[in-house]
C-alpha positions as protocol buffer text, in pm:
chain_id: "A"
residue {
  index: 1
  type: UNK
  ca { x: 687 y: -894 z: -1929 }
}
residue {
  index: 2
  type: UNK
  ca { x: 590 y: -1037 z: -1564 }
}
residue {
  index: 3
  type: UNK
  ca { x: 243 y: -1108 z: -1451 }
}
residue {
  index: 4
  type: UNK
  ca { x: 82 y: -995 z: -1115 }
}
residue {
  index: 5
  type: UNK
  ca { x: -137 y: -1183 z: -971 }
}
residue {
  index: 6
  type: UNK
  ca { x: -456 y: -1060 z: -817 }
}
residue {
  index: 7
  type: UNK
  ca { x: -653 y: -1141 z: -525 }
}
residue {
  index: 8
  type: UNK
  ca { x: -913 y: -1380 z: -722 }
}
residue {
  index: 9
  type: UNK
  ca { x: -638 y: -1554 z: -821 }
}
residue {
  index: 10
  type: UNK
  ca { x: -612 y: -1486 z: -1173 }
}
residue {
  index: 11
  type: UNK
  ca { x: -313 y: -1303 z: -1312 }
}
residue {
  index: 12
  type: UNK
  ca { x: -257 y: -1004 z: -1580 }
}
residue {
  index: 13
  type: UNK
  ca { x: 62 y: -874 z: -1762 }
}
residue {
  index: 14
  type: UNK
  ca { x: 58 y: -474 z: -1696 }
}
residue {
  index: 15
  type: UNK
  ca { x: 387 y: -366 z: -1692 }
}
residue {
  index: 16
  type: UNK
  ca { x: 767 y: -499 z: -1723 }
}
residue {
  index: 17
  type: UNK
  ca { x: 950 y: -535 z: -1436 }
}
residue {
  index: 18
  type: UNK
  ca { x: 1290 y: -705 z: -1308 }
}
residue {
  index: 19
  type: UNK
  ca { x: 1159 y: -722 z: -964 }
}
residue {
  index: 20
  type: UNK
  ca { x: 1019 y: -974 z: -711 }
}
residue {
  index: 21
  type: UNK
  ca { x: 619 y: -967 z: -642 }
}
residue {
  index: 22
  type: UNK
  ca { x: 478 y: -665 z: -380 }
}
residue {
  index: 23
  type: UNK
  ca { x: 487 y: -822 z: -77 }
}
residue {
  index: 24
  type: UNK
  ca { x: 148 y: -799 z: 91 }
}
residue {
  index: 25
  type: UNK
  ca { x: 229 y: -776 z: 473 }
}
residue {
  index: 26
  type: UNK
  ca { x: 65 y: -447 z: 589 }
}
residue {
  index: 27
  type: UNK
  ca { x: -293 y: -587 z: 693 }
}
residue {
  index: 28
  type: UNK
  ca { x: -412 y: -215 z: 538 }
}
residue {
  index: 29
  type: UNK
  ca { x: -417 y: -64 z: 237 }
}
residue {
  index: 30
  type: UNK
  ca { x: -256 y: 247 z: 328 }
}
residue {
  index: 31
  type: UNK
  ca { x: 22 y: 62 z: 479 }
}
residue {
  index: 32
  type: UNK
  ca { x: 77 y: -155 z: 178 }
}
residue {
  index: 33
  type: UNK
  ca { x: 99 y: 150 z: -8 }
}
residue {
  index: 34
  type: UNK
  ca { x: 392 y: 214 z: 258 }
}
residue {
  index: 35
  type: UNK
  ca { x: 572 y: -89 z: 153 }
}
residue {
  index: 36
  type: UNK
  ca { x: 533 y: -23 z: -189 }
}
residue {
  index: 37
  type: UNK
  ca { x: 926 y: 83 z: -136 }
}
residue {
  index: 38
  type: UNK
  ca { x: 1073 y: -126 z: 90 }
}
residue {
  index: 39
  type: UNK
  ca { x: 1369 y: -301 z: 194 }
}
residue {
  index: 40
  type: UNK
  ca { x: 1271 y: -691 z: 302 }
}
residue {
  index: 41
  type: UNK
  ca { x: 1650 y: -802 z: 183 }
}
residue {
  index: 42
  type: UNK
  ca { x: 1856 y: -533 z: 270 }
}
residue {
  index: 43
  type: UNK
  ca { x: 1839 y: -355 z: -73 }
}
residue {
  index: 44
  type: UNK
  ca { x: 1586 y: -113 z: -119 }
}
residue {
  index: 45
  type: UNK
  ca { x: 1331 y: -201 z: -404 }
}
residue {
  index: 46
  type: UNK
  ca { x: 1064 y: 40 z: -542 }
}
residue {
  index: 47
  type: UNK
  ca { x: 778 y: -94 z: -667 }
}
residue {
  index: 48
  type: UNK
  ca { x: 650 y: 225 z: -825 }
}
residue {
  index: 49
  type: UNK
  ca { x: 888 y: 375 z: -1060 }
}
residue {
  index: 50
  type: UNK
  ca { x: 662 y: 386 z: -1396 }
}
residue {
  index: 51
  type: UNK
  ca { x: 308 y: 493 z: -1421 }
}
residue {
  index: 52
  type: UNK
  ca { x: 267 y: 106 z: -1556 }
}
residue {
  index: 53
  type: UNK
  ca { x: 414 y: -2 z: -1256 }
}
residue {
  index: 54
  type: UNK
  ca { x: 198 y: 240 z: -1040 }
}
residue {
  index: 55
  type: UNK
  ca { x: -134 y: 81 z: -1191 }
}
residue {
  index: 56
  type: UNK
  ca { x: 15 y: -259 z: -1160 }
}
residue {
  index: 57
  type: UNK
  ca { x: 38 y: -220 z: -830 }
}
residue {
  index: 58
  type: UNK
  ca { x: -305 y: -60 z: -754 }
}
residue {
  index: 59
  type: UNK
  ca { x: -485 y: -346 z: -953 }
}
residue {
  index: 60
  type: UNK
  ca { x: -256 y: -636 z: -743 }
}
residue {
  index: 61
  type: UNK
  ca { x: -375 y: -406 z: -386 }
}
residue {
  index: 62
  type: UNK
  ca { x: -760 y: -402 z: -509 }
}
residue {
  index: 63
  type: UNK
  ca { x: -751 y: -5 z: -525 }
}
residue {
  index: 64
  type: UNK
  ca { x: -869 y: -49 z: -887 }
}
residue {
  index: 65
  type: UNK
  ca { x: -1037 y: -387 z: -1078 }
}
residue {
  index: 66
  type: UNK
  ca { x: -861 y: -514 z: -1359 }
}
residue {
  index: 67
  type: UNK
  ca { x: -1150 y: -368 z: -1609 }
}
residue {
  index: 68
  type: UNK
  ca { x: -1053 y: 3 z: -1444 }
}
residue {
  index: 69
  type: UNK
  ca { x: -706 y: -58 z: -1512 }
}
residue {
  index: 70
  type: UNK
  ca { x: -809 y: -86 z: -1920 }
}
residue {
  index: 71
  type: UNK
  ca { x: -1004 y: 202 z: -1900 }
}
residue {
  index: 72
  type: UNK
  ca { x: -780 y: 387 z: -1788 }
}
residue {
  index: 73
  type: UNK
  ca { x: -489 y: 242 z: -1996 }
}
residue {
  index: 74
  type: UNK
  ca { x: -730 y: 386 z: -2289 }
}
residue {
  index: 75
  type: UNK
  ca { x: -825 y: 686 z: -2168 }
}
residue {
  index: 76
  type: UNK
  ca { x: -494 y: 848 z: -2014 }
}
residue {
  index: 77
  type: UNK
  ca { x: -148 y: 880 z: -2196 }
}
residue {
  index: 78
  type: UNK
  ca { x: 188 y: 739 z: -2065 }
}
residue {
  index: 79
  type: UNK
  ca { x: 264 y: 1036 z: -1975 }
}
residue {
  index: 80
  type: UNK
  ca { x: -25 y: 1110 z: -1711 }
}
residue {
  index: 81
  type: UNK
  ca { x: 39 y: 799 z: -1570 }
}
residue {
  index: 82
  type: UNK
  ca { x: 415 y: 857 z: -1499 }
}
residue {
  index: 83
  type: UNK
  ca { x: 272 y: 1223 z: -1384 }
}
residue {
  index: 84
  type: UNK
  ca { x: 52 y: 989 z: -1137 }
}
residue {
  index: 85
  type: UNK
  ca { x: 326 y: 757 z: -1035 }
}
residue {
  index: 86
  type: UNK
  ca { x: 586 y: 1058 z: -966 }
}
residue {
  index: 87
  type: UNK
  ca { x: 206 y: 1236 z: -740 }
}
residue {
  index: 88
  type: UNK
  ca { x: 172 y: 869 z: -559 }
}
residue {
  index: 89
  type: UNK
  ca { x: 551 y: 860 z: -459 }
}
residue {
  index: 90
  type: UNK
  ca { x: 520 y: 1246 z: -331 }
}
residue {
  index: 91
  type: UNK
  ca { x: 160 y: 1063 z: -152 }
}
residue {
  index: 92
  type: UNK
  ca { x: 291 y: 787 z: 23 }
}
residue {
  index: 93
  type: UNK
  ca { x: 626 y: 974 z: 170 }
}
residue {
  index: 94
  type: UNK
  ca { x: 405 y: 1251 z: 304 }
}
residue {
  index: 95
  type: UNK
  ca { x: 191 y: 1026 z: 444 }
}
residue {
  index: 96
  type: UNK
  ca { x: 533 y: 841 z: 559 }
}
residue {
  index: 97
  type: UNK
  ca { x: 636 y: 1148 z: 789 }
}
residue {
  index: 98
  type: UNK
  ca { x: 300 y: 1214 z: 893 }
}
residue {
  index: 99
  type: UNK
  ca { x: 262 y: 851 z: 1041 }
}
residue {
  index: 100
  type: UNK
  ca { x: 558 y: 846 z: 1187 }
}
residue {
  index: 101
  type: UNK
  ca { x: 479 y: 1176 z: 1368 }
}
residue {
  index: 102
  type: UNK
  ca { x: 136 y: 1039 z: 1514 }
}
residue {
  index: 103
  type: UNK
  ca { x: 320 y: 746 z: 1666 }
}
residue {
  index: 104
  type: UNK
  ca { x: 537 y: 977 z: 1841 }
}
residue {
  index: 105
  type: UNK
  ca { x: 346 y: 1251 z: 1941 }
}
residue {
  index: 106
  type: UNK
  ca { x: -23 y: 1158 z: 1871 }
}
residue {
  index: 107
  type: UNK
  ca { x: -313 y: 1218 z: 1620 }
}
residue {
  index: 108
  type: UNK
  ca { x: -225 y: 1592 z: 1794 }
}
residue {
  index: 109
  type: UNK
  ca { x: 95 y: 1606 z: 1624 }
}
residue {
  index: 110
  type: UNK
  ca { x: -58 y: 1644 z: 1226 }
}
residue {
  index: 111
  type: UNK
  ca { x: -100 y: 2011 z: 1119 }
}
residue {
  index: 112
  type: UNK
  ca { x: -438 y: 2123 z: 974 }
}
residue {
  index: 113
  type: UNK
  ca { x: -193 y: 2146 z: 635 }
}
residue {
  index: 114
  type: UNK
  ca { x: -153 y: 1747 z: 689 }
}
residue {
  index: 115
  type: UNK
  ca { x: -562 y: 1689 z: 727 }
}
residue {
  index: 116
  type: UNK
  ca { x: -577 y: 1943 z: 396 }
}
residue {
  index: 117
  type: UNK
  ca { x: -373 y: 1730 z: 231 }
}
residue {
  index: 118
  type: UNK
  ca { x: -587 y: 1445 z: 235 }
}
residue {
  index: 119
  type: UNK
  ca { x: -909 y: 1602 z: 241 }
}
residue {
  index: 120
  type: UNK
  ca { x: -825 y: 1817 z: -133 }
}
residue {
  index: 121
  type: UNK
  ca { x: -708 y: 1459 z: -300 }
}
residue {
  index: 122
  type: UNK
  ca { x: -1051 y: 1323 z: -175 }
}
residue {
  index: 123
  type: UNK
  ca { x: -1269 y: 1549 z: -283 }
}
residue {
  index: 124
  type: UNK
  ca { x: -1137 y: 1454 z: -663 }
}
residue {
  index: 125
  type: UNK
  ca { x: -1315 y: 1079 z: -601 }
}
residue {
  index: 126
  type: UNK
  ca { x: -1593 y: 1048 z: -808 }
}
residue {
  index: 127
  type: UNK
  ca { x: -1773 y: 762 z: -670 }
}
residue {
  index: 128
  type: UNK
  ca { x: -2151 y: 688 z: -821 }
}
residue {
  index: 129
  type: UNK
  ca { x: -2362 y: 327 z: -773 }
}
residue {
  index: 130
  type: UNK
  ca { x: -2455 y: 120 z: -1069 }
}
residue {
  index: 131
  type: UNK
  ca { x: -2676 y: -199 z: -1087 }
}
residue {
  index: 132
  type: UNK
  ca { x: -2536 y: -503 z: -1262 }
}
residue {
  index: 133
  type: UNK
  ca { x: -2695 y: -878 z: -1287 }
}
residue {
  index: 134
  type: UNK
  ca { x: -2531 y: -1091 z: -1032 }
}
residue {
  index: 135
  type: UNK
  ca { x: -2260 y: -1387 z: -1150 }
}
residue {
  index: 136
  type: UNK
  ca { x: -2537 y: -1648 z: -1203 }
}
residue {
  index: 137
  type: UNK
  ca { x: -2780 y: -1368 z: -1394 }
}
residue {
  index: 138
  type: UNK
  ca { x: -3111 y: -1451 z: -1115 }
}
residue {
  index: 139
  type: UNK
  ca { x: -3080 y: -1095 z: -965 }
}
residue {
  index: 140
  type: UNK
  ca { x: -2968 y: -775 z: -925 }
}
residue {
  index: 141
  type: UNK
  ca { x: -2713 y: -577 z: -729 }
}
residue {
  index: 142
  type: UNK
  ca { x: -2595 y: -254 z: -659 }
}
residue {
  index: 143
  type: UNK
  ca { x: -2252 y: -150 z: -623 }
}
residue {
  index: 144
  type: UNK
  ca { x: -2045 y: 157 z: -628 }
}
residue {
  index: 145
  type: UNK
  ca { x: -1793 y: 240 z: -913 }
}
residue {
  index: 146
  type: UNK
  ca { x: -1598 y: 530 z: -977 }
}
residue {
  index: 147
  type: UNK
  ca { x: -1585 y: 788 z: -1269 }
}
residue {
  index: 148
  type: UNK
  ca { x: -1217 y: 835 z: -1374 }
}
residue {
  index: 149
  type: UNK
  ca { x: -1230 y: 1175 z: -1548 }
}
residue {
  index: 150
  type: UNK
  ca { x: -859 y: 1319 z: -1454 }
}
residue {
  index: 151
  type: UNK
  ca { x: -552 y: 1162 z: -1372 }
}
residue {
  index: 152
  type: UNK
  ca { x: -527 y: 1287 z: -1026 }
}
residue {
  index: 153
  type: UNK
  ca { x: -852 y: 1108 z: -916 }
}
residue {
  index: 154
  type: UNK
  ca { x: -675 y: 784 z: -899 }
}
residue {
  index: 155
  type: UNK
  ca { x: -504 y: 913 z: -647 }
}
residue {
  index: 156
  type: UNK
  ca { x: -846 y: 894 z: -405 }
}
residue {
  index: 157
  type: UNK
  ca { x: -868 y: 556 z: -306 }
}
residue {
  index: 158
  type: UNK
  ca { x: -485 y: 589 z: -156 }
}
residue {
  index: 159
  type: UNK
  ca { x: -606 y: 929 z: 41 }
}
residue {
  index: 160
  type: UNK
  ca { x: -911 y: 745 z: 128 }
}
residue {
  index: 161
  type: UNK
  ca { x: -704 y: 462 z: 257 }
}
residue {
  index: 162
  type: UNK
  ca { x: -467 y: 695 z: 505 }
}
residue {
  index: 163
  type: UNK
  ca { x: -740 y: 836 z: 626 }
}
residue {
  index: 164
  type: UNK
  ca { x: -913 y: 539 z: 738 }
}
residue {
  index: 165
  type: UNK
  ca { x: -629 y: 434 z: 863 }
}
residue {
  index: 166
  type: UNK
  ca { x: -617 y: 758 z: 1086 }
}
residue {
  index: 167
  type: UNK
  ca { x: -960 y: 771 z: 1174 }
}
residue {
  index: 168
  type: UNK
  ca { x: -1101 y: 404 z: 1270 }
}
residue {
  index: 169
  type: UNK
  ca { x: -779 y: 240 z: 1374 }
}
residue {
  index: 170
  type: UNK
  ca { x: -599 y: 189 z: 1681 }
}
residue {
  index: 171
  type: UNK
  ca { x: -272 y: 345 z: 1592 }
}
residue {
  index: 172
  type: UNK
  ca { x: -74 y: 185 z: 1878 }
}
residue {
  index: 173
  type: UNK
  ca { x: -144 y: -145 z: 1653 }
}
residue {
  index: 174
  type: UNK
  ca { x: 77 y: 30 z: 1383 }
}
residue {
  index: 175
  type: UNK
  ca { x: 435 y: -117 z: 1378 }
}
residue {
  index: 176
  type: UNK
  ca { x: 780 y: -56 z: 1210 }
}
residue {
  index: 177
  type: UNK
  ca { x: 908 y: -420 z: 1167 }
}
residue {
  index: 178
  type: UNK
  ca { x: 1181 y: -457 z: 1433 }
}
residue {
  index: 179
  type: UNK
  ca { x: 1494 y: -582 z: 1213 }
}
residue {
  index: 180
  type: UNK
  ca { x: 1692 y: -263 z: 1215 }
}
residue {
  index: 181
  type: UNK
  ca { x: 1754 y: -289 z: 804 }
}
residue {
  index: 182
  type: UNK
  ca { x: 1365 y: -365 z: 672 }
}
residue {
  index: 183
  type: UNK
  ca { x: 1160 y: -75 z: 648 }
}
residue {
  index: 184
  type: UNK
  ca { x: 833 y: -250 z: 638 }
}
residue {
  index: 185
  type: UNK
  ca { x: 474 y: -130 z: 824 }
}
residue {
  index: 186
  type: UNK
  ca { x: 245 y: -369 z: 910 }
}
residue {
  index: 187
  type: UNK
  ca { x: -105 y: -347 z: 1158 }
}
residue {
  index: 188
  type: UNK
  ca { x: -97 y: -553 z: 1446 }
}
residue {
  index: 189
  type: UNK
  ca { x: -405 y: -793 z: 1408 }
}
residue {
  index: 190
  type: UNK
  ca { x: -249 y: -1039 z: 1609 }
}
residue {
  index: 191
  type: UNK
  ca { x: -438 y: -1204 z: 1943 }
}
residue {
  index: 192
  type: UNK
  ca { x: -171 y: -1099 z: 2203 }
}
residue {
  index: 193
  type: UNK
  ca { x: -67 y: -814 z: 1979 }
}
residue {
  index: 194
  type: UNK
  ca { x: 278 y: -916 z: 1997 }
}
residue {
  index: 195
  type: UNK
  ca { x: 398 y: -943 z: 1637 }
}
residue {
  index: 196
  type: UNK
  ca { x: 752 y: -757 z: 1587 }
}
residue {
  index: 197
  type: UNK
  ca { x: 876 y: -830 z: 1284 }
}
residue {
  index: 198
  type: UNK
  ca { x: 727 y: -796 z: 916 }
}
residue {
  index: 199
  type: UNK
  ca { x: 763 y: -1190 z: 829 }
}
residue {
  index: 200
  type: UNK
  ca { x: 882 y: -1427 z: 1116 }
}
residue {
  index: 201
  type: UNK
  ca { x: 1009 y: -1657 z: 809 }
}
residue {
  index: 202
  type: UNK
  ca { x: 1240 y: -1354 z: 710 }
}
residue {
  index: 203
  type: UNK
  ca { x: 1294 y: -1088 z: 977 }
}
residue {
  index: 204
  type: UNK
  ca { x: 1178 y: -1295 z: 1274 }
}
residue {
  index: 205
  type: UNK
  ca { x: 1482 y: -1560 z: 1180 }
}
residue {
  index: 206
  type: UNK
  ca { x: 1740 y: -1298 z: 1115 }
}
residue {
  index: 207
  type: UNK
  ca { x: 1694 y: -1156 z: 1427 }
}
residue {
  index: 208
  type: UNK
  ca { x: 1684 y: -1473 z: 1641 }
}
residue {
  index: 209
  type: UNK
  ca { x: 2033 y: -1607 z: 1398 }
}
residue {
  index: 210
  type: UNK
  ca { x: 2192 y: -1223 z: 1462 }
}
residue {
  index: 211
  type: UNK
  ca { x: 2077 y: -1299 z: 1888 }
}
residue {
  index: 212
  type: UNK
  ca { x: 2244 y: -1660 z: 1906 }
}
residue {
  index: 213
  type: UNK
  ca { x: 2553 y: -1488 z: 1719 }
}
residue {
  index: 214
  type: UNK
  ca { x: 2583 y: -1243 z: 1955 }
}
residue {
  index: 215
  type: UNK
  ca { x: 2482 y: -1473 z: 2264 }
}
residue {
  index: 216
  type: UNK
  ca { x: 2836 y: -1681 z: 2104 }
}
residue {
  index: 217
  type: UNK
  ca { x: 3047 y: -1368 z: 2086 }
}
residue {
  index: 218
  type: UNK
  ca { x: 2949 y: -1333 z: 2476 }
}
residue {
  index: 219
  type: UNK
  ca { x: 3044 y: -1691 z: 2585 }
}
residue {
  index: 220
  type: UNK
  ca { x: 3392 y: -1676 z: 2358 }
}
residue {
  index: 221
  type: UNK
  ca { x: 3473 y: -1344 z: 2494 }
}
């Protein structure tokens, strides 16, 4: 069994996998969701082939706290979550194409079918607020949770997500990594808004190793 660990630090055992951590390099939800299949190495790894693995993933990207994740372990059947996992993958490549086509040709370029899309998987989200006693039990505060009644509305934070993405971001500041083999997205946040390559540890060093390679081919030649 292998443990993901979540953004407070702590760590839970979901799901079994053979696989290395998600890598968290997007800088937006809906682009980690992106990279939720991804090549960083060369070979393509998925990260969502199991409902487990599908709710594994949405606790480690904060799309669903760790007490969500039980309830919905004992509310819905293996079987609806593999049903969700199989609906995220069909998500996330729609979402792929549709991305790709508003860096070419604009926000212009998606079809009122491509806004539908999005809009029907939102209107599932159940959100409601709730007042709980703060960590140190002096007060009070009010926060929003969500009712998880069908299988399909976990699906709404993801939709939620893309369209954000769409709406209140500069899109220009949404980047394929450069190295020709990674498939990775990630959002520009950068100062000089230079940033090329998914990791410059990884992708960054390739490319500069591939350029002196090639800069040596030149000079032997």
């Amino acid at each position: 069994m292998s443990k993901s660990t979540f953004p407070n630090g702590t760590t839970a055992t979901l799901s079994s996998s053979d696989r290395p951590p998600p890598i968290w390099i997007g800088d937006h939800i809906a682009l980690h969701f992106l990279n939720s299949v991804a090549a960083p190495r060369g070979t393509q790894i998925e990260w969502i082939k199991t409902g487990q693995d599908f709710l594994t993933w949405m606790v480690a990207a904060q799309s669903l706290d760790l007490s969500e994740a039980k309830h919905l372990l004992s509310q819905f059947s293996a079987r609806d979550f593999d049903q969700m996992a199989i609906d995220a993958i069909a998500l996330r490549e729609w979402f792929r194409g549709a991305l790709t086509r508003v860096k070419i040709s604009g926000v212009a370029s998606l079809s009122s079918a491509d806004i539908e899309c999005l809009n029907k998987i939102m209107t599932h989200d159940a959100v409601y607020r709730h007042i709980e006693s703060d960590a140190k039990g002096k007060g009070l505060r009010l926060i929003t949770k969500r009712a998880w009644r069908t299988p399909g509305q976990v699906l709404a934070p993801l939709a939620i997500a893309m369209a954000d993405l769409l709406c209140n971001f500069d899109l220009n500041l949404v980047r394929n990594c450069e190295n020709p083999p990674c498939t990775m997205w990630f959002y520009d946040r950068t100062k000089g808004h230079r940033r090329r390559w998914c990791s410059q540890a990884v992708c960054g060093n390739r490319a500069k190793v591939a350029a002196f390679r090639d800069r040596q081919k030149q000079k032997n030649k």
